[in-house]
C-alpha positions in Angstrom: -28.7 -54.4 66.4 -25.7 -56.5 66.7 -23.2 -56.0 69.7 -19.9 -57.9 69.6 -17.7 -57.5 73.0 -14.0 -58.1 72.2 -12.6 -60.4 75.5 -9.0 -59.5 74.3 -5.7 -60.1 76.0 -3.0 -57.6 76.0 0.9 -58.5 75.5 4.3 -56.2 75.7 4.0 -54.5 72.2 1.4 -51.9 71.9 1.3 -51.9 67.9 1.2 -55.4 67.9 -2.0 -54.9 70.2 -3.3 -52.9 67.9 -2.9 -54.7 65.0 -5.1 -57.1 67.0 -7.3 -55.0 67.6 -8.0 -54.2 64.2 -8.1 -57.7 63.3 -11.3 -57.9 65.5 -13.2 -55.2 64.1 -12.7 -56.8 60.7 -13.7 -60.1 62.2 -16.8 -58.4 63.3 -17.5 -56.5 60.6 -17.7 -59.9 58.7 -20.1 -61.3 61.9 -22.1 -58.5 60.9 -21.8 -56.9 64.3 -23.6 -53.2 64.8 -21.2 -52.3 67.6 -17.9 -53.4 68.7 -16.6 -52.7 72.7 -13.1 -53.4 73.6 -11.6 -53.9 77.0 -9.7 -51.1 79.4 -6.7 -50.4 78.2 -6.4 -53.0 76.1 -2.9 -50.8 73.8 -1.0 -52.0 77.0 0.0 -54.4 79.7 -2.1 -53.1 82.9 0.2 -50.9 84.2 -2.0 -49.8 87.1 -1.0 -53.1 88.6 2.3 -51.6 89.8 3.1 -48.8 91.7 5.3 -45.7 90.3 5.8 -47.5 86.2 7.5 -44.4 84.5 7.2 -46.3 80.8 3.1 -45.7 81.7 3.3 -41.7 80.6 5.1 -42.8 77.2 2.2 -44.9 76.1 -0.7 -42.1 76.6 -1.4 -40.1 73.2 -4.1 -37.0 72.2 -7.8 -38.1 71.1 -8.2 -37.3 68.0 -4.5 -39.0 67.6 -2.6 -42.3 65.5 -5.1 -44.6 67.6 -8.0 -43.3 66.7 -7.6 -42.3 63.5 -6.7 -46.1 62.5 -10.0 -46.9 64.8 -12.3 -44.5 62.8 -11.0 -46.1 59.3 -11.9 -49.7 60.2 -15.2 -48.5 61.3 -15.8 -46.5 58.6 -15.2 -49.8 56.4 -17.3 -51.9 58.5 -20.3 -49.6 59.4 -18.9 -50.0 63.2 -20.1 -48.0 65.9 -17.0 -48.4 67.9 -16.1 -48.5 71.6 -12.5 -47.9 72.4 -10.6 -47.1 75.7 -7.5 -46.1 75.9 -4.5 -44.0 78.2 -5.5 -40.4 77.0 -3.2 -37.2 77.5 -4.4 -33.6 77.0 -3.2 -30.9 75.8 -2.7 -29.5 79.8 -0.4 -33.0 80.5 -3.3 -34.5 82.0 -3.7 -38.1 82.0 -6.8 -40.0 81.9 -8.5 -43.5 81.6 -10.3 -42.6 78.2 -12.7 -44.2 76.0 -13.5 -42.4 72.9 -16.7 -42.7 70.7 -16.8 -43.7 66.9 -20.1 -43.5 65.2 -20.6 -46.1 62.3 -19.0 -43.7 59.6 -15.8 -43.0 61.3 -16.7 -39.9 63.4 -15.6 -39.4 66.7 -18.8 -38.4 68.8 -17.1 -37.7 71.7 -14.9 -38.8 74.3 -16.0 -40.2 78.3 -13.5 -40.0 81.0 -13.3 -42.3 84.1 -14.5 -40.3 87.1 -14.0 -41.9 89.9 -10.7 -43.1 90.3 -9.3 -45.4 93.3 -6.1 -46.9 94.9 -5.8 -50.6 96.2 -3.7 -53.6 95.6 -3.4 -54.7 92.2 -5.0 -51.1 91.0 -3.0 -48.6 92.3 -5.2 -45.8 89.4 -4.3 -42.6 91.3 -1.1 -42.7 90.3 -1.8 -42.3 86.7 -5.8 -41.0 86.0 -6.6 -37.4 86.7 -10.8 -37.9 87.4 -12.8 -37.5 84.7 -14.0 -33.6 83.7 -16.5 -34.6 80.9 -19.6 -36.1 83.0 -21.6 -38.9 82.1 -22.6 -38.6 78.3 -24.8 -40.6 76.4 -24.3 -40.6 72.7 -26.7 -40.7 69.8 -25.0 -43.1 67.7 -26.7 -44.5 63.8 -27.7 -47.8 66.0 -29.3 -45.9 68.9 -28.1 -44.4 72.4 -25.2 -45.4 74.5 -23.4 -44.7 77.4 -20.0 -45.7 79.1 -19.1 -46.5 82.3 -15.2 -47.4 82.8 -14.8 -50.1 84.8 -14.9 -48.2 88.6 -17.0 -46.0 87.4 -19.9 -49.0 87.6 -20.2 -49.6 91.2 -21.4 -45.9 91.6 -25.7 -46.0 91.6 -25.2 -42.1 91.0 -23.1 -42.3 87.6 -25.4 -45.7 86.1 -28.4 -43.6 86.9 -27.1 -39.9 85.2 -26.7 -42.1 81.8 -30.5 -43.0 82.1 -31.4 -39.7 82.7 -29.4 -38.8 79.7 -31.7 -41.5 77.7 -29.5 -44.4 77.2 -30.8 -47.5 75.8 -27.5 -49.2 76.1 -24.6 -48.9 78.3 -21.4 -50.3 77.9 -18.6 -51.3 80.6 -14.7 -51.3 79.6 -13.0 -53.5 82.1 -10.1 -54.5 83.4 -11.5 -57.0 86.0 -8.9 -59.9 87.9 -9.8 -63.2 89.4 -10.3 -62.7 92.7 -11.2 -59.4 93.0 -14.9 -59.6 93.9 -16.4 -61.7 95.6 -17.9 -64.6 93.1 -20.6 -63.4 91.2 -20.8 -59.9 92.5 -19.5 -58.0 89.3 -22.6 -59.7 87.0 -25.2 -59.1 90.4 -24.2 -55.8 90.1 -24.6 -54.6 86.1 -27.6 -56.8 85.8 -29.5 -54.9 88.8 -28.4 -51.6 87.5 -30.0 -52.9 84.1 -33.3 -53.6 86.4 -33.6 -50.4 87.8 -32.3 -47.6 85.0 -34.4 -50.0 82.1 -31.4 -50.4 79.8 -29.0 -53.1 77.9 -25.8 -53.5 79.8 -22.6 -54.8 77.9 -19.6 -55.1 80.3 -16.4 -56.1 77.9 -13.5 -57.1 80.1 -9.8 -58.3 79.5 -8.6 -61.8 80.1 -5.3 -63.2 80.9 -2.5 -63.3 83.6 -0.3 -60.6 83.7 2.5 -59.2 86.1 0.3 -59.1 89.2 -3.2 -59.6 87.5 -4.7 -62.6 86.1 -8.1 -61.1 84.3 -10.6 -63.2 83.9 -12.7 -62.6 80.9 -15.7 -63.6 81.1 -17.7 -60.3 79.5 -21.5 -60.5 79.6 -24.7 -58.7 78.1 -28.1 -58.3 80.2 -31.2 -56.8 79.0 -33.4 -54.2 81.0 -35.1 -57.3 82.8 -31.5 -58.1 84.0 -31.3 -61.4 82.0 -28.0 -62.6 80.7 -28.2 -62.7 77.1 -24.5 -64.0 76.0 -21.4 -64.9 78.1 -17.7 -64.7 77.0 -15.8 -67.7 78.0 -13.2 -67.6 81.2 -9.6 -67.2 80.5 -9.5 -67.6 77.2 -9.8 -65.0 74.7 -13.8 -64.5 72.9 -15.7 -62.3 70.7 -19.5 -62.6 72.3 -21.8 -61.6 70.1 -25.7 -61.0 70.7 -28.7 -59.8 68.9 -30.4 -56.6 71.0 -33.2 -55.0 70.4 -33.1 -51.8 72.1 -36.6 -50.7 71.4 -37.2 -52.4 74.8 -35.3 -50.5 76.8 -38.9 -48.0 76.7 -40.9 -50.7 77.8 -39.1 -51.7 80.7 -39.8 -52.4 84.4 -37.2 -49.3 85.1 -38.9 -46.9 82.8 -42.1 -47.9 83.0 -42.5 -48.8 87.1 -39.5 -47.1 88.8 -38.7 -44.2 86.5 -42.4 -43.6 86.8 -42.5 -43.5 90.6 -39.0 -41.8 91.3 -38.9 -39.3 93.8 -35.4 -37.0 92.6 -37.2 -33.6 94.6 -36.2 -35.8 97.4 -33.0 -37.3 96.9 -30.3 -34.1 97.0 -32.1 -33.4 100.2 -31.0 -36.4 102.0 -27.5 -36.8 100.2 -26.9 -34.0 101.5 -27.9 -34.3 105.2 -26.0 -37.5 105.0 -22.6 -35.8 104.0 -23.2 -33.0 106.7 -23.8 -35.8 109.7 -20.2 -37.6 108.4 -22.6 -40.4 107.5 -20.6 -40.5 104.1 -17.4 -41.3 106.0 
């Protein structure tokens, strides 16, 4: 199958965002792409950036809603399994970082919702994401099974294992990741060793472009379950990286094969736990 990541910047107007966005999925429909992923947020400016933005609540709509029914046409036309994320509200009030789940003819297979959700400079997220309530799913899409991580929602070992338990052969990272954040090189380290060890295709599709506060940097990437980068989106400059996967592998991998083999999980709530009751955790 064919992935394409869409390295997309994101300006004032959210329809004209949009309309970009659909633009895209036509330009990879015509690439032949399989699957298309789009960035965090990518409707809006990054509003997380900023502290106490009221204009944030105004952006967030329902899923099923006027974004995703626009989504599920243009993959309908293209044969797209899509990726979306967007600023979800509920039918409670509740906010979340969201990114529903279009299967090639338009259907929405589900929604995933960030669960862990943090607070520090330049990503102030408590202020506007309730945690995620729906787990870590792994959808059964025509092109094979994927998960989604939401940007934070990577650095945690627990939630990229739980979508290899749940049998995905591909799992793919919204992201709304800044110069400067990380450490150089850490954010790639980090998705291709969680490809190594859970024996899946890792996508990670992130925004690009200075902003208020924020300059992201691009750069998206896909690894295979060896933990090889297969294609990388340029830096600071607006891509669509496309690569050629064949996700049959993911069975045959070192994670599957060796460590999924030899995994110990009788073991493991055992010493979590005896961790959390000693403070270690703190």
């Amino acid at each position: 199958m064919r992935i394409a990541l869409a390295q997309l910047s994101s300006g004032e107007d959210s329809r004209s965002n949009l309309d970009r966005v659909l633009e895209v999925m036509d330009e990879a429909g015509r690439r032949r792409a399989d699957l298309v992923v789009f960035p965090e947020i990518v409707l809006q400016r990054f509003f997380p950036q900023q502290r106490g933005n009221r204009r944030a609540a105004e952006t967030a709509e329902p899923i099923p809603g006027p974004t995703t029914e626009r989504l599920a046409a243009k993959a309908e036309e293209h044969g797209l399994v899509t990726v979306f994320n967007l600023y979800e509200v509920d039918e409670a009030g509740r906010t979340f970082d969201s990114s529903p789940v279009l299967d090639a003819d338009g259907r929405l297979l589900g929604i995933t919702r960030m669960v862990h959700i943090t607070d520090y400079e330049g990503f102030h997220e408590r202020e506007y994401y309730h945690p995620g309530d729906r787990g870590a799913p792994v959808y059964s899409t025509r092109i094979g099974k994927i998960g989604v991580a939401i940007c934070y929602d990577r650095h945690f070992p627990e939630y990229m294992r739980a979508m290899a338990v749940g049998g995905a052969e591909l799992v793919v990272i919204p992201q709304a990741g800044a110069l400067g954040e990380w450490p150089e090189g850490l954010v790639e380290a980090e998705v291709r060793t969680a490809a190594f060890q859970n024996g899946y295709f890792a996508a990670l599709c992130n925004r690009v472009g200075p902003e208020e506060r924020l300059t992201f940097a691009g750069e998206s990437f896909v690894v295979d379950p060896d933990g090889r980068v297969l294609a990388r989106g340029k830096r600071l400059e607006e891509d669509l990286v496309i690569a050629d996967l064949d996700l049959g592998r993911s069975a045959d991998s070192v994670g599957r094969q060796l460590f999924w083999r030899d995994r110990r999980p009788e073991l493991y709530a055992e010493w979590v736990g005896a961790a959390r009751s000693s403070g270690a955790s703190r």
